[in-house]
Each structure stands twice: as structure tokens, then as C-alpha cells.
C-alpha positions in Angstrom: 80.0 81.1 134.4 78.9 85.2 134.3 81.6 84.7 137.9 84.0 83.5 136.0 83.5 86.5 133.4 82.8 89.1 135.8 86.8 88.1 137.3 88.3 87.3 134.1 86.9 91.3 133.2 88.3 92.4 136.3 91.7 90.5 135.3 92.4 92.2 132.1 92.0 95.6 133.3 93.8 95.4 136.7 96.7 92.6 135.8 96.9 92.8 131.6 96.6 96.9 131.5 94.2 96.7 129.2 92.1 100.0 128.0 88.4 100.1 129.1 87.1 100.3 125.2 89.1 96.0 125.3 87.4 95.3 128.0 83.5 96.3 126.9 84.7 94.2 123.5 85.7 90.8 125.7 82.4 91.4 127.9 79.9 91.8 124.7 81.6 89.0 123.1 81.5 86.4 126.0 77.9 88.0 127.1 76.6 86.8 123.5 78.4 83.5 123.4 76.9 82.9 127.3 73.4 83.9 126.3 74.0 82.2 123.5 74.8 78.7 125.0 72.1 78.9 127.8 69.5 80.0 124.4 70.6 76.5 123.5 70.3 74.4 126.3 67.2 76.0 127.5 68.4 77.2 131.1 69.0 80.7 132.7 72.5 82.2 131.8 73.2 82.1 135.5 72.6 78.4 135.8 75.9 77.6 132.8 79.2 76.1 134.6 82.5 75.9 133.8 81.3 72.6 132.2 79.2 74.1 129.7 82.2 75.7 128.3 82.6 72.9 125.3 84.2 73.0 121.9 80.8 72.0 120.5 79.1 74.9 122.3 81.8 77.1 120.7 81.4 75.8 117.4 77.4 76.1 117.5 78.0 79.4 118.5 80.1 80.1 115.4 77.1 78.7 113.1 74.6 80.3 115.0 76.7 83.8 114.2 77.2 82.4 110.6 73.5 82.2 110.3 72.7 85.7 110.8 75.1 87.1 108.5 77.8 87.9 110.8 81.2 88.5 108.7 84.1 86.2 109.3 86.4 89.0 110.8 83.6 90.0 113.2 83.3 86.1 113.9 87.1 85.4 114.2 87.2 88.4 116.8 85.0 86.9 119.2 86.3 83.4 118.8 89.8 85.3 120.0 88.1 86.9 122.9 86.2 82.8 124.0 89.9 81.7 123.5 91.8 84.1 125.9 88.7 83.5 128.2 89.6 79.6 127.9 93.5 80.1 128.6 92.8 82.5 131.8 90.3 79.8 132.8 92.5 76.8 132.1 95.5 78.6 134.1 93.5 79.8 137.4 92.9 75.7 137.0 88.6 75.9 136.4 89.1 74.2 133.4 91.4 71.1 132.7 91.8 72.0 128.8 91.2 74.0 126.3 87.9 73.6 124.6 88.5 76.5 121.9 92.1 74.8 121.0 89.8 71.9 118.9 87.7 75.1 116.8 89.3 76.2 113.3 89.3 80.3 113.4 87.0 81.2 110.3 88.8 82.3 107.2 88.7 86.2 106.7 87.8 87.7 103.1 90.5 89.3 101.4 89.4 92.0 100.3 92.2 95.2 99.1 93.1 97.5 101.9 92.2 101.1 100.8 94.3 102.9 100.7 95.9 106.5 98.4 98.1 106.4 95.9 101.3 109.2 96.3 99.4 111.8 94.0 96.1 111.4 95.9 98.0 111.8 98.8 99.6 115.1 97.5 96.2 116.1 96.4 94.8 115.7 99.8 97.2 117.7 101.7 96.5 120.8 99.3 92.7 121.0 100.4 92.3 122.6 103.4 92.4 126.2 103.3 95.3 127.2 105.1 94.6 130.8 105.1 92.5 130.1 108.0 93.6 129.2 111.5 91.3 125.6 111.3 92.8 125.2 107.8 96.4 125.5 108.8 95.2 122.9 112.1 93.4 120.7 110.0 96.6 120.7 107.4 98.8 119.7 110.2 96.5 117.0 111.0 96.4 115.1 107.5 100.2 115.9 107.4 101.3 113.8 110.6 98.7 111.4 110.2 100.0 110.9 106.4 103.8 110.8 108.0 104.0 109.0 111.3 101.2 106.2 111.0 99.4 107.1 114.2 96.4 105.5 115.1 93.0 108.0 115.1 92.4 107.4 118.9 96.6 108.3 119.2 96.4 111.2 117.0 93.6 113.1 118.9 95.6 112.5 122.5 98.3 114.2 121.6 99.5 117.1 124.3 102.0 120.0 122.9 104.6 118.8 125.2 104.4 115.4 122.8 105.7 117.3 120.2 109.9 117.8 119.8 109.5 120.2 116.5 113.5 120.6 116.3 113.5 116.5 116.7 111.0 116.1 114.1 109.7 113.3 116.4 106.1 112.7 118.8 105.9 111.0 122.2 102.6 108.4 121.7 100.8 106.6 124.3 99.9 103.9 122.6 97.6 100.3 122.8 98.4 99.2 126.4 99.8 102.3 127.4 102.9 101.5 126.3 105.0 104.9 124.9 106.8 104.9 121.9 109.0 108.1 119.8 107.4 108.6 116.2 109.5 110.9 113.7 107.8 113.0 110.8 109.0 114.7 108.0 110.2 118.1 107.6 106.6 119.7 106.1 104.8 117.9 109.0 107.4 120.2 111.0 106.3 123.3 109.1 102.6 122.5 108.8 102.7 121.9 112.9 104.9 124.9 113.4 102.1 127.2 111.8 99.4 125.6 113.2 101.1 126.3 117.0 101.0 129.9 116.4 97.2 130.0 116.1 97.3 127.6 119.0 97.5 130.1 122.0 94.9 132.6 120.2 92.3 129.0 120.6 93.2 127.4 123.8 92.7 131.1 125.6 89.2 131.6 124.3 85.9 131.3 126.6 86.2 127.1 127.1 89.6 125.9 128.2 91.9 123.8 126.6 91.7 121.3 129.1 89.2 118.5 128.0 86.5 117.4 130.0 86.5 113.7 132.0 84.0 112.5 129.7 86.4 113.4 126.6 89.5 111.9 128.3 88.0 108.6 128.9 86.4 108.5 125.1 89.1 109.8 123.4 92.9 109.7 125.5 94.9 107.9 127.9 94.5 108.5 131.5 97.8 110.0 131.8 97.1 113.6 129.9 94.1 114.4 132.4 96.5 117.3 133.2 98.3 118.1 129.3 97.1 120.7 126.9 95.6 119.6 123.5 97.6 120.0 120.2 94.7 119.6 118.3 91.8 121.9 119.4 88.2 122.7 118.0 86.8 126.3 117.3 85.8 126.6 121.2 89.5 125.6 122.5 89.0 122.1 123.5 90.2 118.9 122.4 89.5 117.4 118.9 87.4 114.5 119.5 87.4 111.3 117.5 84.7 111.5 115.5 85.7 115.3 114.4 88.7 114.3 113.3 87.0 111.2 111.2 84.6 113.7 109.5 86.8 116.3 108.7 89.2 113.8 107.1 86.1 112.1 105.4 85.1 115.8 104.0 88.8 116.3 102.8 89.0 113.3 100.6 84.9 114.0 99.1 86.1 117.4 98.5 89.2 116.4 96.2 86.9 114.2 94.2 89.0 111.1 94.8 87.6 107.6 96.0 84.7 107.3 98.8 85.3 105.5 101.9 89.0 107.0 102.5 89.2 106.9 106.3 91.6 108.3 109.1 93.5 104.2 109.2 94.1 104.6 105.3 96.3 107.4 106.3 
């Protein structure tokens, strides 16, 4: 069975062009449901077959993860991962069926997306203190992320030759490097337009602009190992995710609206 992972891994990232962070999610997912199963029948993870692969394995599984307080969505995610697993092993013919196809996906909590309403949004925008270079950066940030929808991971891998200012529109590499043209408004324009003449004045300073290839395989797609950031820290490198979470996290506590306000609300 770990084989049968190790090439279904292998699979996704070479034939499916899928990023590295999918793949580490469909290895934890089937590693736990393996160790899970051999837990079970009281053998060595590396002793499981094809045959162990049962619907009643999955759906212990799914109890077992119940038990210890795992949420539905987290539960539902790795029953999706055990059921792409299943189809690749059904159609390189190691399995017959479809054990997963007989196991009910867990119902999800509905719970209110947060979100901001158009005046906390308006709010928002007015925080950072744009009479300083960061300020007028970190207002371009919350503008375009307010305006085109991009995802966080998106947002930080953006180049300067992304951006079409007299378009109004941003070339993003997006999930399964597939590229799509995202417009903004006019004050994303004007907020990205005075941001870009601070840009030079950061990118020359004593780090280059360039990001390192620890950075680029955290936070970008491959393809911009040779672009320039848009959105660079004090030091003249790229923005990484987490910097961009806090300072949107410190934007929103700072405006005294509601807690918990993250980059995907945007």
C-alpha cells in the first residue's frame, strides 16, 4: 500500500500539475488513514495491500477521526484525498471498485463566512499611513486584495511585469499553474501607482529584490524564480505569506472592527 502511495504522490505532481503544498496534504492524509488501518488490524503499515483498502476501513477511519474531535471539514478533506487515491487506483486497474464510492462525505457546519461590510471596508483602506513609503505599499496591498479577489499565496507572487496600470488589469498564476487576467479599480491603480514610485528606492537597497529559493518554493510559483517582486519588505525582498497575514490582521485590530478578519475575507 505505502507503493501504491509513494506512485500515486509521484502521479499528481508529474502528470496532474499539482503544487508541492497538494501533494504533502494527499501524503498526510493517506499516511494517517494507512497508519491508521494497520493501528486496527494490528500489522506493520508496510504489510497493508491493495485489499485492505475497504469501505469499512474507510468508514472506521472516519469514526476514529470523529472521536478525537476532528471537525467535519477537516474530516471531509481527507475522505476527498482516500477518494482520488481510490479512482487513480481503480484506473491503473489495482483495485476492481471503489471502496470510498459506498462512504457518505460528513456534513460540514454552517457556520457565516466573515466577511466586511462596505463601510468597514472603507474604514480599512484609510488605516495605513500613507505618508510613509510601507504605508503607501501596504495601502496598495489591502486595495487589490479588496478589488480583484486574489488568493494570499497569489497576491504575494506577484512580479511588476504582472501589473498593466493603464489596463487596470494583473497577470496571476494561479492553483495549478494555470494563468488568468484580473482587472481592479481605478484607486487600486492610484494606490499601486504611488506605491511603484517608492518601489525602486527598496528593491536597490543592501538585499536584492530577488527572493531567495527557500521564499520561492513557500510563497510563488516556479515560474517568477527570475521576476522582480511588487510587493517588497523594508530590506527589498519579497513580502512573504505570513507578513502579509499579520499586517492585514494589524490593520483590521487597529480600526476597532471585528477580530478574526483575515487576508480570504478580503
Amino acid at each position: 500500500m505505502k507503493e501504491c502511495v509513494s506512485e500515486f504522490l509521484e502521479h499528481l505532481l508529474l502528470n496532474e500539475n499539482a503544487s508541492q503544498h497538494t501533494v504533502r496534504a494527499y501524503e498526510s492524509d493517506l499516511t494517517q488513514f494507512i497508519a491508521f488501518v494497520a493501528r486496527a488490524a494490528g500489522r506493520r503499515r508496510s504489510d497493508l495491500t491493495p485489499d485492505d483498502f475497504t469501505h469499512v476501513n474507510i468508514r472506521a477511519f472516519l469514526g476514529e477521526l470523529q472521536k478525537r474531535g476532528i471537525s467535519r471539514a477537516s474530516a471531509a478533506r481527507k475522505l476527498a484525498a482516500i477518494r482520488t487515491f481510490a479512482r487513480y487506483l481503480r484506473r491503473e486497474g489495482v483495485l476492481e471498485g471503489d471502496p470510498s464510492a459506498l462512504v457518505g462525505t460528513p456534513k460540514r457546519e454552517q457556520r457565516l463566512p466573515a466577511h466586511l461590510g462596505e463601510a468597514e471596508m472603507a474604514r480599512l483602506l484609510e488605516m495605513p499611513d500613507t505618508s510613509h513609503p510601507l504605508g503607501r505599499r501596504d495601502r496598495a496591498i489591502l486595495e487589490l486584495f479588496y478589488a480583484s479577489g486574489l488568493r494570499l499565496s497569489e497576491l504575494v507572487g506577484l512580479d511588476t511585469e504582472d501589473v498593466n496600470l493603464s489596463s487596470r488589469v494583473v497577470r496571476v498564476m494561479g492553483k495549478g499553474r494555470k494563468e488568468r487576467l484580473v482587472p481592479f479599480n481605478r484607486s487600486t491603480e492610484a494606490a499601486l501607482r504611488a506605491w511603484l514610485k517608492d518601489w525602486e528606492s527598496y528593491a536597490a537597497q543592501g538585499l536584492s529584490a530577488r527572493p531567495s529559493r527557500a521564499a520561492l518554493r513557500r510563497d510563488a510559483p516556479r515560474r517568477r524564480q527570475s521576476g522582480h517582486p511588487l510587493f517588497l519588505n523594508y530590506a527589498g525582498g519579497r513580502l512573504s505569506t505570513r507578513s502579509v497575514d499579520r499586517l492585514v490582521r494589524k490593520y483590521v485590530a487597529a480600526c476597532n472592527t471585528r477580530f478574526g478578519i483575515s487576508p480570504h475575507a478580503l
